[in-house]
N, C-alpha and C positions, 0 to 999 in steps of 0.2 A: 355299671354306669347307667344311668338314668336317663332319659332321655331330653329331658331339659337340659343336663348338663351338657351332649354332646350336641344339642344345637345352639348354645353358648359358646360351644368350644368351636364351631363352623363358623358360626357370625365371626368369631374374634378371627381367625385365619381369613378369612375373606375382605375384613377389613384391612387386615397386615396388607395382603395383596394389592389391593387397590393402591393402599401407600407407596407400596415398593413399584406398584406400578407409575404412579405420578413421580417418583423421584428418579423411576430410568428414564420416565418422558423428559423430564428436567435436562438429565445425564447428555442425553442423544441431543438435546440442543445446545448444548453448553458444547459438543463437540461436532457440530455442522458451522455454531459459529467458528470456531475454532480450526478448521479446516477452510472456510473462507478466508479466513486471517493469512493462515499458512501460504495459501496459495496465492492471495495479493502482496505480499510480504515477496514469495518469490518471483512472482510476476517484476515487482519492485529491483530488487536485488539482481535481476536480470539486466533492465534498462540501467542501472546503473553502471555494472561491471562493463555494460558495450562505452558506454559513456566514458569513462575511466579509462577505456583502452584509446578512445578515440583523443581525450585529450591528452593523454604520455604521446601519443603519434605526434600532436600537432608540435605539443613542445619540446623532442626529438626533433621536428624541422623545423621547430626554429632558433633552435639551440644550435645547430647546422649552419643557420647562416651568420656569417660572421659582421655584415656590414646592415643598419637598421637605420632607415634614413623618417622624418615627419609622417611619409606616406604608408608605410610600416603600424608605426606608433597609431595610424588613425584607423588600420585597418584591424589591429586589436582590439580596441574599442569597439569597432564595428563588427567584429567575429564574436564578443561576448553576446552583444544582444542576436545576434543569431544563433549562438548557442542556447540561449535560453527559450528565443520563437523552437527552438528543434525540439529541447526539452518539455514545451507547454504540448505539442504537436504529438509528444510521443505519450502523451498523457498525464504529467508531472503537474502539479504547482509550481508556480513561480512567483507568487503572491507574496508577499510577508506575512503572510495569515498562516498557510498551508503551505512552506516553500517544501519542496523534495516529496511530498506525500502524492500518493496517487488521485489522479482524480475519478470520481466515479459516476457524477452524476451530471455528465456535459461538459460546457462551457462554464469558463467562472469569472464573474464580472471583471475580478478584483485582480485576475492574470492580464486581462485582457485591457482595463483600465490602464494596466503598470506595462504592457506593450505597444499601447499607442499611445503613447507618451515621447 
């Protein structure tokens, strides 16, 4: 073998390399995002399931009581938009933009518009 030939055959492996190196770099951020996902996903699925417990409790007592008079009826209404101030608080959307989605980047006008309302 010649020796042009085997530094034709270096270049051509060195370049594979680099390739193969640019598409694990690819690889490993396709899977950091992906791991962010995962874990705001569970993060998510977490405040949910408390959520989910806590409203079965509520309506468990109130399934309990047998007698619901006007002031009853006005404190439902008033426990929803508390539920929702609890849910904006715990970091959720409550927008009709982004309803149920996590929020990540602060405050959001459009929750915040739709609670001082």
């Amino acid at each position: 073998m010649d020796n042009q030939k085997m530094f034709q055959q270096a270049t051509h492996i060195e370049e594979q390399l680099v390739d193969l190196l640019k598409e694990m770099s690819g690889l490993r951020e396709q899977i950091v995002a992906l791991l962010e996902q995962n874990k705001s996903l569970s993060i998510e699925n977490q405040h949910l399931r408390l959520q989910l417990e806590r409203l079965n409790s509520v309506q468990e007592a109130q399934l309990g009581k047998d007698n619901q008079t006007d002031d009853k009826q006005r404190a439902i209404v008033g426990e929803g938009y508390d539920n929702l101030a609890r849910l904006y608080q715990e970091g959720f959307h409550i927008c009709n933009l982004h309803f149920g989605s996590l929020r990540k980047e602060g405050d959001c006008l459009f929750c915040l518009s739709f609670l001082n309302k």
